[in-house]
C-alpha positions as CSV (number, residue, x, y, z in Angstrom):
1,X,124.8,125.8,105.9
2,X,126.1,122.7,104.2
3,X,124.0,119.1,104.6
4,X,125.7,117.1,107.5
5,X,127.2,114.1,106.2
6,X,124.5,111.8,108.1
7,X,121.7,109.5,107.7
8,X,123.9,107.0,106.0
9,X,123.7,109.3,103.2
10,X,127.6,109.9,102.2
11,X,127.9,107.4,99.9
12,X,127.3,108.9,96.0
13,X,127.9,105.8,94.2
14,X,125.2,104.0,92.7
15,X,126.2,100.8,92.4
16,X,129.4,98.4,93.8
17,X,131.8,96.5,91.6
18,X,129.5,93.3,92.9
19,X,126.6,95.6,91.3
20,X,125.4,96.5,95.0
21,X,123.6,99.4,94.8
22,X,125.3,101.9,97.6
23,X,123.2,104.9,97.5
24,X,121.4,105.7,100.7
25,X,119.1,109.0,101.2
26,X,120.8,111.6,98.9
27,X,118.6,112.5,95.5
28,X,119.1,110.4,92.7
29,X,121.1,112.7,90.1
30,X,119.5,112.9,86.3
31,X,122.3,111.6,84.7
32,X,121.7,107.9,86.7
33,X,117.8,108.2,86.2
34,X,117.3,105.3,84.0
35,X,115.0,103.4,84.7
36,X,111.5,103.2,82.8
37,X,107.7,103.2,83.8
38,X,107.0,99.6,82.4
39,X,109.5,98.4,85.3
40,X,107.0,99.0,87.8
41,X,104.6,96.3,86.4
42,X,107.0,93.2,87.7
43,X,108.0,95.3,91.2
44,X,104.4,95.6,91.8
45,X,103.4,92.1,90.4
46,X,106.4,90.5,93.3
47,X,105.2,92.6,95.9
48,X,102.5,90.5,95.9
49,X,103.3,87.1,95.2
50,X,101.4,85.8,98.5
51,X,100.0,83.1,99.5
52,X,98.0,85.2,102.1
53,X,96.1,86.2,99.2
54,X,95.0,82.7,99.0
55,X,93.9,82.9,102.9
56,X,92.5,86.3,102.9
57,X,90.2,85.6,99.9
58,X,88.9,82.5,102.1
59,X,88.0,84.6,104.5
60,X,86.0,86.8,102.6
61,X,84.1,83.5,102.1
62,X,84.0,82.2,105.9
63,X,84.1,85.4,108.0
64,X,82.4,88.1,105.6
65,X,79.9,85.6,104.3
66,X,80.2,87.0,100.8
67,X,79.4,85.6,97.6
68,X,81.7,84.7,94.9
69,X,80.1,87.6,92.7
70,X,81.0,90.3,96.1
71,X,84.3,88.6,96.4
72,X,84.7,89.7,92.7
73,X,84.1,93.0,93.4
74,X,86.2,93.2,96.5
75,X,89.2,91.5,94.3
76,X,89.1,94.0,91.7
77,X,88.2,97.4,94.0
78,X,90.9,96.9,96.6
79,X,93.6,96.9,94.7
80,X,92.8,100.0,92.5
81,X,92.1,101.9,95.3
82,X,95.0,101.0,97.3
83,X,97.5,100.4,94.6
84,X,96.2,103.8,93.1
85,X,97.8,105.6,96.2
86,X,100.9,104.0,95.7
87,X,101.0,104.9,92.1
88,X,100.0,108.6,93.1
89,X,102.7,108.9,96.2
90,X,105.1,107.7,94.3
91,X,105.0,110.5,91.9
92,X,107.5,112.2,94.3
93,X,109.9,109.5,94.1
94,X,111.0,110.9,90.6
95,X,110.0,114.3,91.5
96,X,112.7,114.7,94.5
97,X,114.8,111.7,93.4
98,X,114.6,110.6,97.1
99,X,113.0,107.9,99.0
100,X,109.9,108.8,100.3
101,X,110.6,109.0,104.2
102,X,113.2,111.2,103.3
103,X,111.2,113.4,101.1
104,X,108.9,113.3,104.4
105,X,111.6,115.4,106.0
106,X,110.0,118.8,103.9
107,X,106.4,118.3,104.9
108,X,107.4,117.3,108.7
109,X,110.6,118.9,109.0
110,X,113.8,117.2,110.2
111,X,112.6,116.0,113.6
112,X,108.9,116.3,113.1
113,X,109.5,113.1,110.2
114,X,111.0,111.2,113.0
115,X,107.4,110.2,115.0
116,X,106.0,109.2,111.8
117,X,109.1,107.4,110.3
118,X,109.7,105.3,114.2
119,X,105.9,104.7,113.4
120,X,106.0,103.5,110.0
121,X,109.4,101.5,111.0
122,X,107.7,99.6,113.5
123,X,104.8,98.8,111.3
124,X,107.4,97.5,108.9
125,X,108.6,95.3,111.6
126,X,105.1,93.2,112.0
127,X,104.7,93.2,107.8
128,X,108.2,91.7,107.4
129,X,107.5,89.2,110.2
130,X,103.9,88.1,108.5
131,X,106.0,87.4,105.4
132,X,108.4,85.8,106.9
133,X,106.5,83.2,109.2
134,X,104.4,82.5,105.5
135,X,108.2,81.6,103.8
136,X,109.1,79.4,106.4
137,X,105.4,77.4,106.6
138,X,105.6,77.2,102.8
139,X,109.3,75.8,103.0
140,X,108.4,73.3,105.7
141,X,105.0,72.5,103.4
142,X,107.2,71.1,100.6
143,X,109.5,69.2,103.5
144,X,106.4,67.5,104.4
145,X,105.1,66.8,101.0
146,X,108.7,65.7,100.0
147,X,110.0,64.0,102.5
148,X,107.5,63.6,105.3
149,X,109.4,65.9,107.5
150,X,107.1,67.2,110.6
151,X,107.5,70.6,111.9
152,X,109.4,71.2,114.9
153,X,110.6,74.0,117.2
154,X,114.3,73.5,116.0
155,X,112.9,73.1,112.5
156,X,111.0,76.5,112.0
157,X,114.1,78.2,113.8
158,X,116.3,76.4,111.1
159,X,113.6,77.5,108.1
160,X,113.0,81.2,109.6
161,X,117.1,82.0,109.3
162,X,117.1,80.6,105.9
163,X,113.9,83.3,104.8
164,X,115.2,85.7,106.7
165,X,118.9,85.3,105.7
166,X,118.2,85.1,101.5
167,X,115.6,88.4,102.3
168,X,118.6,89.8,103.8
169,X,120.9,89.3,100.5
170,X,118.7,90.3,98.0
171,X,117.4,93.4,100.3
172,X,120.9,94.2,100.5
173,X,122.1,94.2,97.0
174,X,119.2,96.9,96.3
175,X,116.9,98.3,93.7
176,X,119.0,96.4,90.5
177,X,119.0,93.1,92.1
178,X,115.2,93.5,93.1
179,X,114.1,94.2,89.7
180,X,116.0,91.3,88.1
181,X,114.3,89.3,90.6
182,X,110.9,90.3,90.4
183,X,110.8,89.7,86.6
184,X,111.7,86.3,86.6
185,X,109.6,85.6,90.0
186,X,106.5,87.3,87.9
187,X,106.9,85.0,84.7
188,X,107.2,81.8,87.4
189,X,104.4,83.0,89.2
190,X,102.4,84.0,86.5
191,X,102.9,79.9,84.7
192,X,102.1,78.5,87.4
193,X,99.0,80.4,88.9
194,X,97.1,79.6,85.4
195,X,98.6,75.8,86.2
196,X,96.6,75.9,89.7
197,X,93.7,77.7,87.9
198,X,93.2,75.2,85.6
199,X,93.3,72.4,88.0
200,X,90.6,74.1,90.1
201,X,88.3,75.0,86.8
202,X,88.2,70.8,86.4
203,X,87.8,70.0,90.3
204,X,86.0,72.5,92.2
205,X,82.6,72.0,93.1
206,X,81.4,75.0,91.1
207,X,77.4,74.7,92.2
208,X,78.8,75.1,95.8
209,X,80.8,78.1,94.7
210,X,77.7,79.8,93.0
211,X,74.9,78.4,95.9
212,X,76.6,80.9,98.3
213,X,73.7,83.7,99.7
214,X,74.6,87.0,99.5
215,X,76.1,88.6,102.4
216,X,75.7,92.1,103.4
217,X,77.1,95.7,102.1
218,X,78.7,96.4,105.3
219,X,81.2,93.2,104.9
220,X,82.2,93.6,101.6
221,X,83.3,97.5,102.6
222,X,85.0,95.7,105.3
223,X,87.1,93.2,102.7
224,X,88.2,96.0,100.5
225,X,89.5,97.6,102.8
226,X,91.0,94.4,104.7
227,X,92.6,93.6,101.0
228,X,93.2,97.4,100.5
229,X,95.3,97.5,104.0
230,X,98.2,95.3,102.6
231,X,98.5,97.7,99.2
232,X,98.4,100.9,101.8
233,X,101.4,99.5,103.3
234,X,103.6,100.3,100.3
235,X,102.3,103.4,99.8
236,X,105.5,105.4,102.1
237,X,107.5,102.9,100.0
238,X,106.3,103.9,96.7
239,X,108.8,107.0,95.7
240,X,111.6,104.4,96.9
241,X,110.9,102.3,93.5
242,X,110.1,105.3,91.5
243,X,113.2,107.4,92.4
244,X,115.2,106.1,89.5
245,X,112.5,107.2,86.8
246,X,113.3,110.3,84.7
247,X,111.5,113.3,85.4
248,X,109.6,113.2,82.3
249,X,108.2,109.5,83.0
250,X,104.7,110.0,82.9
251,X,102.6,110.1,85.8
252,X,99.5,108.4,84.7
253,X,101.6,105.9,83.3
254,X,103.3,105.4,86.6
255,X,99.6,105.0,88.4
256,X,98.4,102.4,85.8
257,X,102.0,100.5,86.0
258,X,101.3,100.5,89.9
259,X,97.4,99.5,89.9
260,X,98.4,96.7,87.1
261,X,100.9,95.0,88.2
262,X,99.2,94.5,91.6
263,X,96.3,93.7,90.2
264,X,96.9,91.3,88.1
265,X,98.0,89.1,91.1
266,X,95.6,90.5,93.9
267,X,92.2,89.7,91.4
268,X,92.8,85.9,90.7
269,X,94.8,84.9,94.2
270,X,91.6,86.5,96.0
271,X,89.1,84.5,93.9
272,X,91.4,81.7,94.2
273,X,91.2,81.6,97.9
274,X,87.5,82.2,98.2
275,X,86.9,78.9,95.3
276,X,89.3,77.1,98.0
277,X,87.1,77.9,100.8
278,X,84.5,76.1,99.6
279,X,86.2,72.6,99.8
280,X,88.6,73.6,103.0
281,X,86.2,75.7,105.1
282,X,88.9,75.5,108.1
283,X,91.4,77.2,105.5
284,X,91.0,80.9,107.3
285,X,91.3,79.5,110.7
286,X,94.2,77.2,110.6
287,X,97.0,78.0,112.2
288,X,99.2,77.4,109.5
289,X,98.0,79.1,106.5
290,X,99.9,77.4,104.3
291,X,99.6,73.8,103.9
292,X,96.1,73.7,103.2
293,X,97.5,73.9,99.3
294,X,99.4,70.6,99.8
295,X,96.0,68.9,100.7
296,X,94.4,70.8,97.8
297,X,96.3,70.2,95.2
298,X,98.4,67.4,93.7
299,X,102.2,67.0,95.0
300,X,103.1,67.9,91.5
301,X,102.0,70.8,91.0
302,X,101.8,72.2,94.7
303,X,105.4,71.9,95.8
304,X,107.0,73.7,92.5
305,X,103.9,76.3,93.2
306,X,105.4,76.7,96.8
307,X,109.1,76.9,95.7
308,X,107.6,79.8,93.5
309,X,105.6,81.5,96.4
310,X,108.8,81.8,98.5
311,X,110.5,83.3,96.2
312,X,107.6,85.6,96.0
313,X,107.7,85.8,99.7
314,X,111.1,86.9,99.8
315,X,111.1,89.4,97.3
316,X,108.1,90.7,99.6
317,X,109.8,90.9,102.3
318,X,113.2,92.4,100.4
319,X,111.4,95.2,99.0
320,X,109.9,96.0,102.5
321,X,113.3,95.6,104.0
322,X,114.9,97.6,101.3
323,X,112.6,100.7,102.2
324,X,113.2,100.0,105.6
325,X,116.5,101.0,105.7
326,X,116.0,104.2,104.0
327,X,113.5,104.6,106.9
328,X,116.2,103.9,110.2
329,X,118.5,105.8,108.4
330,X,116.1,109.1,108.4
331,X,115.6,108.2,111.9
332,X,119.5,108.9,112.7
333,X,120.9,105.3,112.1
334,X,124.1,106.6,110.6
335,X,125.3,103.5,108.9
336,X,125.1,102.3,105.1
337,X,121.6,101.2,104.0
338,X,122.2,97.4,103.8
339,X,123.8,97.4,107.3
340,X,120.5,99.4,108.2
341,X,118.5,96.4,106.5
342,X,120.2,93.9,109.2
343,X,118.0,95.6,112.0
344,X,115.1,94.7,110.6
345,X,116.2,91.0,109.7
346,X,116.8,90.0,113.2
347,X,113.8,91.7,114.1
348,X,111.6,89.6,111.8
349,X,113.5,86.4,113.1
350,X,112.3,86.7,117.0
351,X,108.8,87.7,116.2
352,X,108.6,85.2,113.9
353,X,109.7,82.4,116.4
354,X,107.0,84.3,119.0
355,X,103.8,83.5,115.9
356,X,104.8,80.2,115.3
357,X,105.2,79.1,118.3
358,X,103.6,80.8,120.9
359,X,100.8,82.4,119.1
360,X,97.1,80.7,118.8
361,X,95.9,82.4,115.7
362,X,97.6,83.1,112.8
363,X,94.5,84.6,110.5
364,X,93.1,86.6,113.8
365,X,96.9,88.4,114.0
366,X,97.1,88.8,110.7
367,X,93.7,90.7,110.0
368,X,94.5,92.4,113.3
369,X,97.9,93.7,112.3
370,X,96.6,94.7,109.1
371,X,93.9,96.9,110.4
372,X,96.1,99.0,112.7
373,X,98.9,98.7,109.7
374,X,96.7,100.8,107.4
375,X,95.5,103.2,109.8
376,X,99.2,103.9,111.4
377,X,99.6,104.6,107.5
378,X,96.7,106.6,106.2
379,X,97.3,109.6,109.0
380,X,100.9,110.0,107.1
381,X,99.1,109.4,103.1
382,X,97.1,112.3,103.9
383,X,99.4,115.0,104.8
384,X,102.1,113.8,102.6
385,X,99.2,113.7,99.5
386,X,98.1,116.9,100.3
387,X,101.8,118.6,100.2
388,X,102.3,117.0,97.0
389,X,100.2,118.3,95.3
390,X,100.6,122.1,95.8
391,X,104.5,121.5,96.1
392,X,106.7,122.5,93.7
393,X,109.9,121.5,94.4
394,X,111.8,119.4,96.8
395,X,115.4,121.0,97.8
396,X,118.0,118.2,97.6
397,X,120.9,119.2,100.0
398,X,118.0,120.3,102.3
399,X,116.6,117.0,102.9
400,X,120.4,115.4,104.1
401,X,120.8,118.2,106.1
402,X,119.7,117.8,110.0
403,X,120.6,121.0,111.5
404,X,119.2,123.9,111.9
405,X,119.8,125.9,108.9
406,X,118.4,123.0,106.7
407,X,115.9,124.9,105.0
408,X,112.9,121.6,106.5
409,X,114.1,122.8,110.0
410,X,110.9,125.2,110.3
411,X,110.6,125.5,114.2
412,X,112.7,123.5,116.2
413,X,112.8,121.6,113.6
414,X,109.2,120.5,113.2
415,X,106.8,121.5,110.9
416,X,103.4,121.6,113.3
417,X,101.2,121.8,111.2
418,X,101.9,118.3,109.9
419,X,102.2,117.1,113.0
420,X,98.8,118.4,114.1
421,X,97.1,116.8,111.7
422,X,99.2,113.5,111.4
423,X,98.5,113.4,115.6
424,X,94.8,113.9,114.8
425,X,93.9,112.0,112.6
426,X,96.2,109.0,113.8
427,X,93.9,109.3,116.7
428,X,90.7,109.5,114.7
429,X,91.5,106.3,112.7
430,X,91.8,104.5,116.1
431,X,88.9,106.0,117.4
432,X,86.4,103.8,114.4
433,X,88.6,101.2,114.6
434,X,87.8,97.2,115.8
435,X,89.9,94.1,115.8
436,X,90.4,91.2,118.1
437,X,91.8,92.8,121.2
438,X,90.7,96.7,120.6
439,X,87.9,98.4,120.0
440,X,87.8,101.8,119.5
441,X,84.6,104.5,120.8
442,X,83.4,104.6,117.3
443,X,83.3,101.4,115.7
444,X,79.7,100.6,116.0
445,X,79.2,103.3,114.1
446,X,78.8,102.8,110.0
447,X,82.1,104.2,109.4
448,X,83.6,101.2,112.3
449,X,81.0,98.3,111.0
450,X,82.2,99.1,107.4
451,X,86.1,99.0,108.2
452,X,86.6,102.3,107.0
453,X,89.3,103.9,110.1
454,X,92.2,104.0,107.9
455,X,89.6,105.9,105.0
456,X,88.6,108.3,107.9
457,X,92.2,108.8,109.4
458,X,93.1,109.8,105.3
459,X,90.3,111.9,105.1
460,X,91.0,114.0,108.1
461,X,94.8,114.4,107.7
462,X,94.6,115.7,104.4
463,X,91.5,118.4,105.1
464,X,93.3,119.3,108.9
465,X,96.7,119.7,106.9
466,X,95.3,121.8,103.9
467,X,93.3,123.9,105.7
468,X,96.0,125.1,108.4
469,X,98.1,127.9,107.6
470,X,101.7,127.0,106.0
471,X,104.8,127.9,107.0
472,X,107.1,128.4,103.8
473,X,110.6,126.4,103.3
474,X,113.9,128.8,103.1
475,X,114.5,129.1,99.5
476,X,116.7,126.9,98.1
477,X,120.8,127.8,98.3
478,X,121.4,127.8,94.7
479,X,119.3,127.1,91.8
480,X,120.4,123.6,91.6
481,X,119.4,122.8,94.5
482,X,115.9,122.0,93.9
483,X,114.2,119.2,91.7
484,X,111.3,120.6,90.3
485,X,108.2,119.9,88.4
486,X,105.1,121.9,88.5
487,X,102.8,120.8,91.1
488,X,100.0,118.8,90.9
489,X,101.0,117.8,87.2
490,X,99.9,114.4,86.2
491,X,100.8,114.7,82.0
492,X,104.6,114.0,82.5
């Protein structure tokens, strides 16, 4: 049976006159796969251009009592552990050609992929929020330090549709637009992040930096896996970036783009933030997580830094937003991927109004939401992991296909052995999970007291999923019809 023209997916061209991109779900074809590995380094570089970092190293400092030697070691583990599941994930991306929530479709099957992609689309919502509220407190920072403009309610609406509304343009325009923009935000960035480093090397307090007492085991787990948690929510994302990559991109070279580019700006923002901590100890509880670097550093050098971080913020938020709509539309939102990005903007705007306004503590949602955000995610990693690597091909015109003689209908159009283990292990994750208004069964045990849920709710989806039986896809239609590449290959 032929694919139903749905899922937003009828459009075959790549690009608009404007240079829009226009493609939705449908696989990439070989003859538009141009892009190259190296690329990755600046996507994965904007994607986090944060000043949450900043916050979230400080409170490795004030909340897990760690020393600047463990905040090292957090700094430079989270980020290859979590960034090296994107890099691995995304090895589908330019296997199938597809984005990864609607290569999802062949492990899940066409309706099974929907629980997990409402899931995952939800989670999205509180991310792009996060990242929004941060772009608006950084752009009413420099009002303040430029003009001496106070925040107000009318204010942050005024700032929040401005984030929101340039997100929504450069979301929109799609995967050219978001590499042009990453490059230039990652050379900014980069100048201007040895500019603040330099200015804390000559001011900081350094004896009070190195006087800290080692904190436990236990709370250094716990920040890797807090810093880890914003990394594993790319990781459905990552075949979305890679789907323009030739087949014969290498793999390992794809893992090491990924880790690096994150890396490079998770290691010195974290350390930054923990140095920071030492001279504004009320840096992880304020409310606003952003101003605290107008009070730190000179006007000079903090306002240009917090033009840059915006940017960064938006790109953030555009690359989430871009896989987002990729995600509605394999949820049945049958319009064109940027209209499917508008959802999610006006989303972000009214739960951004509710944290700004209403809410008490910024930090406290924000380590919250990130907890549940990485175990919501690591039930769907391990299943999805898993069927990579002993799959050997994805069948194109299958995954646009929604009926029932799409060859990912299995039965009924679910694939339950995928959804068992998703299901279980979405539970389990839960189960040794703690944050400021749940606590799970099993998070006094060592597993809970280490912050290891979303490792346990990886761990048991993958071992329930490979050790079910499988139910075999129809062959493909034609010979064409599948993009292959041996499985579990890691030398191309």
């Amino acid at each position: 049976m032929p694919a139903e023209p749905a899922d937003g997916a009828t459009e075959t061209a790549t690009e608009t006159g404007t240079g829009a991109e226009t493609r939705g779900l449908e696989p990439v074809p070989d003859g538009e796969r141009t892009g190259r590995v190296r690329e990755l380094v600046p996507t994965w570089v904007a994607a986090n251009i944060s000043v949450l970092l900043l916050t979230m190293g400080a409170g490795l400092v004030i909340f897990n009592k760690l020393n600047i030697w463990q905040v090292l070691v957090v700094a430079v583990a989270a980020p290859v552990v979590s960034y090296g599941i994107v890099g691995l994930i995304s090895i589908a991306g330019k296997r199938g050609g597809a984005p990864g929530m609607a290569l999802s479709r062949a492990v899940f099957g066409q309706r099974g992929n929907l629980f997990p992609g409402a899931l995952i689309w939800v989670a999205r919502w509180g991310w792009e929020t996060i990242n929004a509220v941060s772009g608006a407190y950084a752009v009413l920072t420099v009002l303040d330090l430029l003009f001496g403009v106070e925040s107000s309610t009318p204010l942050i609406v005024v700032t929040l549709l401005f984030f929101v509304g340039c997100t929504f343009v450069v979301s929109g325009l799609g995967i050219k637009a978001l590499r042009v923009c990453s490059t230039w935000s990652t050379y900014l960035f980069g100048g201007f992040s040895v500019l603040v480093l330099g200015y804390l090397l000559f001011t900081t307090d350094w004896a009070a930096v190195f006087d800290k007492p080692v904190g436990s085991t236990a709370m250094m787990v716990a920040g890797i896996g807090t810093i880890a948690a914003g990394g594993i929510s790319w990781v459905p994302s990552g075949p979305d970036f890679t789907r323009y990559l030739p087949r014969t991109a290498s793999s390992k070279g794809m893992v090491g783009a990924t880790i690096g580019g994150a890396g490079v700006v998770v290691l010195p923002m974290v350390l930054m933030g923990a140095v920071m901590a030492v001279a504004t100890p009320d840096l992880a509880t304020a409310q606003d997580p952003v101003s605290f670097i107008g009070e730190l550093l000179p006007t000079w050098i903090a306002v240009p830094y917090l033009l840059i971080a915006v940017v960064g913020m938006l790109l953030i938020n555009s690359m989430s937003m871009y896989s987002a709509g990729f995600t509605a539309q394999t949820l049945g939102i049958k319009v064109p991927r940027a209209a499917a990005v508008s959802v999610n903007a006006v989303i972000s705007l009214v739960f951004g109004f509710l944290l700004m306004v209403v809410a008490t503590s910024f930090f406290g949602s924000f380590i919250s939401f990130l907890t549940l955000l990485a175990v919501a995610f690591s039930a769907w990693i391990g299943v999805f992991g898993v069927d990579m690597l002993r799959r050997t091909s994805y069948d194109g015109p299958a995954l646009l296909d929604t009926t029932p003689g799409s060859a990912y209908w299995y039965r009924g159009g679910y694939a339950w052995q995928a959804m068992t283990a998703w299901a279980v292990a979405l539970v389990v994750g839960l189960l040794f999970t703690r944050v400021d208004w749940f606590a799970g069964p099993l998070a006094s045990t060592w597993t809970g007291r280490n912050g290891l849920g979303w490792v346990a709710g990886i761990v048991t989806s993958g071992v329930l999923y490979a050790v079910l039986p499988r139910t075999a896809a129809r062959p493909p239609a034609g010979a064409d019809a599948a993009v292959r590449e041996p499985a579990g290959s890691l030398s191309n």
